[in-house]
C-alpha positions as CSV (number, residue, x, y, z in Angstrom):
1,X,83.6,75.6,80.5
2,X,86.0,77.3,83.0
3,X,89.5,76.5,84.0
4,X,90.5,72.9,83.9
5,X,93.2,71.1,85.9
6,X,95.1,68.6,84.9
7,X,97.1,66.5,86.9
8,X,96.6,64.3,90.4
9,X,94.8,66.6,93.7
10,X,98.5,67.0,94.8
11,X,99.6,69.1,91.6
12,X,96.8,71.3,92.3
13,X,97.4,71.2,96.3
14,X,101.1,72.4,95.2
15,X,100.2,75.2,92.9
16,X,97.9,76.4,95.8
17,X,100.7,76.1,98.4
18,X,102.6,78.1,96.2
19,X,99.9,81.0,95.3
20,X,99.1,81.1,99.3
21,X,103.0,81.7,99.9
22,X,103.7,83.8,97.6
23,X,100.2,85.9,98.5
24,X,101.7,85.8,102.0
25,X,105.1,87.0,101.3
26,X,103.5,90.2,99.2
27,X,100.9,91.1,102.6
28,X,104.0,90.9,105.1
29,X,105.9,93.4,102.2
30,X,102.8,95.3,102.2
31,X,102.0,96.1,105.7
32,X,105.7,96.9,106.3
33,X,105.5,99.5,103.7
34,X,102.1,101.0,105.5
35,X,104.2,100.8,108.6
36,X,105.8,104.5,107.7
């Protein structure tokens, strides 16, 4: 049923750090794209 993680809370904490970063990096790329 659903996805399942395995691991500790901080492998999933890490993956998360890493999706919000890598999210972050692709708005900032983004919005100086729509700056032109």
């Amino acid at each position: 049923s659903g996805m399942v993680f395995y691991g500790s809370g901080s492998e999933k904490s890490q993956f998360q750090k890493a999706i919000d970063g890598r999210l972050r990096r692709l708005h900032e790329f983004i919005s100086e794209l729509s700056v032109d």
